[in-house]
C-alpha positions as CSV (number, residue, x, y, z in Angstrom):
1,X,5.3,26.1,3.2
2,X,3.6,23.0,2.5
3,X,3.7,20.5,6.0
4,X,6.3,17.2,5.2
5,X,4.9,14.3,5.5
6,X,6.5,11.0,5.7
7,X,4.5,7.1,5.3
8,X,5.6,4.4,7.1
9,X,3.2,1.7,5.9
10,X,4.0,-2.2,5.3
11,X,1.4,-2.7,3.0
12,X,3.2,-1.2,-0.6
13,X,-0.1,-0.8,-2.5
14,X,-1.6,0.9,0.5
15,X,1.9,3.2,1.0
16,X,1.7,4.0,-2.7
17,X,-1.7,4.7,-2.6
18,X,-1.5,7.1,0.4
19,X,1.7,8.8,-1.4
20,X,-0.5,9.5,-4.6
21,X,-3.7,10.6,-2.4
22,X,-2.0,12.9,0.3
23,X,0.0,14.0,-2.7
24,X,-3.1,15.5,-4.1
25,X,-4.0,17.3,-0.9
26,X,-3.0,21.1,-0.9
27,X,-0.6,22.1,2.0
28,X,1.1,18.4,1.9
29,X,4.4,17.3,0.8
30,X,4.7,13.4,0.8
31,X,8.4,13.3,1.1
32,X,9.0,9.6,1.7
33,X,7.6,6.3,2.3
34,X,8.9,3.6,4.2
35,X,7.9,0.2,4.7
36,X,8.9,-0.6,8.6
37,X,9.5,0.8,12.2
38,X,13.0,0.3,12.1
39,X,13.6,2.5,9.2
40,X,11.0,5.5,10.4
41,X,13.0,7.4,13.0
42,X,16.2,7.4,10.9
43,X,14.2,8.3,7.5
44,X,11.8,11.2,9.8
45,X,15.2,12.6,10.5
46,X,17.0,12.6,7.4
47,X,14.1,13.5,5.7
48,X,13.6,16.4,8.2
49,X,9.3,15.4,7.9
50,X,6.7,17.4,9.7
51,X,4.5,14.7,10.4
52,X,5.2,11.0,10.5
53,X,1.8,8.9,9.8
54,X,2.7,5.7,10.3
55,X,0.7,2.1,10.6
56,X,0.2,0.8,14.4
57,X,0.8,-2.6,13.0
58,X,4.6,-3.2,11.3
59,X,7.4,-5.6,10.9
60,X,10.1,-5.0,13.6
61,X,9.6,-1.9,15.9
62,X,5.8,-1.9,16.3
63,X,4.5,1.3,16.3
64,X,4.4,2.3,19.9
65,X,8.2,1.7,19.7
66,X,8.5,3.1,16.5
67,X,6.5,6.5,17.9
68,X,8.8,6.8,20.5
69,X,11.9,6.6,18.1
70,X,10.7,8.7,15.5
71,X,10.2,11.5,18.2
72,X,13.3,11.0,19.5
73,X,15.4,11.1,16.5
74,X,13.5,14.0,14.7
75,X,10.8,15.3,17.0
76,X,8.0,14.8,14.2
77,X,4.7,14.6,15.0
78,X,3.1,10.7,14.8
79,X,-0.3,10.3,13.2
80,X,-1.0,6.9,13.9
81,X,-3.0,4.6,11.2
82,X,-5.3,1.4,12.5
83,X,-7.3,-1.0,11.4
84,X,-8.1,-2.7,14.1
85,X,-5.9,-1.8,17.3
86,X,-7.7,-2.6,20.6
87,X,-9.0,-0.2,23.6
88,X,-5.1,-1.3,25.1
89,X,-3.1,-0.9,21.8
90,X,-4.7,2.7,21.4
91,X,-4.2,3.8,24.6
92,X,-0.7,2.4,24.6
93,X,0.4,4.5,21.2
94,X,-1.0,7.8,22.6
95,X,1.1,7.1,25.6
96,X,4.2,6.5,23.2
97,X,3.4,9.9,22.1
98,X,1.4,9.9,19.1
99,X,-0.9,12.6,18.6
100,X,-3.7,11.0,16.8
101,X,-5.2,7.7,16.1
102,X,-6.9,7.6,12.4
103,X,-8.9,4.7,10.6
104,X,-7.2,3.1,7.7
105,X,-11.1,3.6,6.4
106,X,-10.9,7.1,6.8
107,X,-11.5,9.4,4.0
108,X,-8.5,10.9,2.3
109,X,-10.0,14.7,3.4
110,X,-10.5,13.2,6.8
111,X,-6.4,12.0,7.2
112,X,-5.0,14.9,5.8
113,X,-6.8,16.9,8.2
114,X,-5.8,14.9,11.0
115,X,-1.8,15.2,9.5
116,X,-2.2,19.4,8.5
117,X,-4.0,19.3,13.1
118,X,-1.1,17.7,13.9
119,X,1.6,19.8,12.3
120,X,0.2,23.1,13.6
């Protein structure tokens, strides 16, 4: 059974971009893609996702808060996406309960094994 994935990226050519790539990967299911923190927790639940990889960085709930709902509402795993979070912002999303950090730089083999590490 393939691990559902849900994107929660501001950035649309980015979140389509992701959706095609991790599409690609065998083992991953990109099941939606969402464009802020307020509508992550309610679409990781609907959407019953695996995995939640989400930008630190979005427009209303940033993504600590945004962790913290998500695994509330659905008790997905977070994989959180940065491109330039500080020592602080880091250490604060880990705290929030994410269970990894990635680089937006990252190569697509490199995120999708950080998404299939956090779903086992």
């Amino acid at each position: 059974m393939a691990t559902r994935v849900l994107l929660v990226e501001d950035n649309a050519v980015y979140r389509s971009s992701l959706e095609l790539l991790l599409g690609l990967q065998t083992g991953l299911e990109v099941v939606g893609a969402v464009g802020t923190g307020d509508e992550a927790a309610k679409a990781a639940r609907e959407l019953a996702a695996d995995v939640v990889l989400m930008d630190y960085r979005l427009p209303g709930l940033d993504g600590a808060a945004a962790t913290r709902a998500v695994i509330a509402a659905s008790g997905a795993a977070v994989v959180c996406l940065t491109a330039e979070a500080t020592a602080e912002e880091r250490e604060e999303i880990l705290r929030a309960g994410a269970v990894a950090l990635v680089e937006k730089g990252s190569p697509i083999d490199g995120l999708a094994g950080a998404i299939r590490a956090a779903a086992a």
